[in-house]
C-alpha positions as CSV (number, residue, x, y, z in Angstrom):
1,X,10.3,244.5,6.2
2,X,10.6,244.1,2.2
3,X,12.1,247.0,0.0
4,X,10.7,248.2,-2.9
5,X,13.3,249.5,-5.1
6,X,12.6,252.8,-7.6
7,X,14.5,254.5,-10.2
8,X,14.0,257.6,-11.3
9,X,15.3,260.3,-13.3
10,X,17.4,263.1,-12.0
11,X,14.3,265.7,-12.9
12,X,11.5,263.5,-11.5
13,X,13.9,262.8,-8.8
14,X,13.9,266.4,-8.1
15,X,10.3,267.4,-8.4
16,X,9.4,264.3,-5.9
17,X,12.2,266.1,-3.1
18,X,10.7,269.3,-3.6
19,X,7.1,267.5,-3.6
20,X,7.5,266.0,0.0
21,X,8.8,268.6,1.4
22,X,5.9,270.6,0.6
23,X,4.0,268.2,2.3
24,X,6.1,267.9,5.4
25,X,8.0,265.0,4.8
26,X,11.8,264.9,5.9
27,X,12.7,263.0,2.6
28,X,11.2,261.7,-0.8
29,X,11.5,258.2,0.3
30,X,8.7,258.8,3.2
31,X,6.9,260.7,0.8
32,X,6.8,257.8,-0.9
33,X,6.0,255.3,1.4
34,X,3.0,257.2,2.5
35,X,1.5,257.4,-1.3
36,X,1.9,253.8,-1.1
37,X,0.5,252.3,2.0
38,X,-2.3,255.0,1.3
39,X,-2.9,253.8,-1.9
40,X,-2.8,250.3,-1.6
41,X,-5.8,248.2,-1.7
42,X,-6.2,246.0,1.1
43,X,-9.8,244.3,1.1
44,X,-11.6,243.3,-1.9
45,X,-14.1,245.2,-4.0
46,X,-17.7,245.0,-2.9
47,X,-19.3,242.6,-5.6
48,X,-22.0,244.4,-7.3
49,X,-24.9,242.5,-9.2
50,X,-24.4,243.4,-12.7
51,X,-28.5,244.3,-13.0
52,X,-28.2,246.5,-10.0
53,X,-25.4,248.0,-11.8
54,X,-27.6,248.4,-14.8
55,X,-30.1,249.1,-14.0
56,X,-28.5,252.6,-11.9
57,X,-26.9,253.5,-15.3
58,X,-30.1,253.3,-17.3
59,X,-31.6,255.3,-14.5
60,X,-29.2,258.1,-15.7
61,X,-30.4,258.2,-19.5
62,X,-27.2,258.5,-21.3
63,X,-26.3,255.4,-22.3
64,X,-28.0,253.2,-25.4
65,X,-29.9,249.9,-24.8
66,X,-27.7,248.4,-27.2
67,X,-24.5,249.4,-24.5
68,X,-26.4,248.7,-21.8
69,X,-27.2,244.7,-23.1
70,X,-23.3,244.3,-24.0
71,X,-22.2,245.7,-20.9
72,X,-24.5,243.4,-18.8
73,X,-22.8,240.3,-20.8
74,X,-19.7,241.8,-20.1
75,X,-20.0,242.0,-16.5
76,X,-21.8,238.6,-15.4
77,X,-18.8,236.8,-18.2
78,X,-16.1,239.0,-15.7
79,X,-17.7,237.8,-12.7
80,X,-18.0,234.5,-13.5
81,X,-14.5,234.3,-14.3
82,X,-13.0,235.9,-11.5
C-alpha cells in the first residue's frame, strides 16, 4: 500500500491527537486515514446540462439575466473542454 507522508506543526500536531481521540481513534494517523478514504472522490461527477442547470437557478430569482447568459457560456466552454 502507498504512504502519504504529512508534516505538521507541533500545535496542529497536537490538536489532530487530541481530535481523534475524541472521535475514538487509537492515534492521529487513523484519524487521518479515515478523513481521507472518506473524502476521497472515487466516481465522477454526474454531468449536468448547463440549461437544466440554468434554468433551476433562474427558477430561484436571485440572480440577473446578464449572469445567468455568462454563466451558460461559461459552462457549455468547461464542458466542452473537459
Amino acid at each position: 500500500m502507498p504512504n502519504i507522508t504529512v508534516k505538521l506543526q507541533e500545535k496542529d500536531f497536537r490538536k489532530a491527537k487530541i481530535r481523534a481521540e475524541h472521535e475514538g481513534f487509537k492515534n492521529p494517523a487513523d484519524w487521518a486515514r479515515f478523513l481521507i478514504e472518506q473524502n476521497m472522490v472515487l466516481e465522477e461527477s454526474p454531468v449536468l446540462e448547463s440549461a437544466k442547470i440554468i434554468s433551476e437557478m433562474k427558477k430561484t430569482g436571485l440572480y440577473k439575466e446578464n449572469f445567468l447568459r455568462d454563466l451558460k457560456k461559461s459552462l457549455e466552454y468547461a464542458d466542452k473542454t473537459s
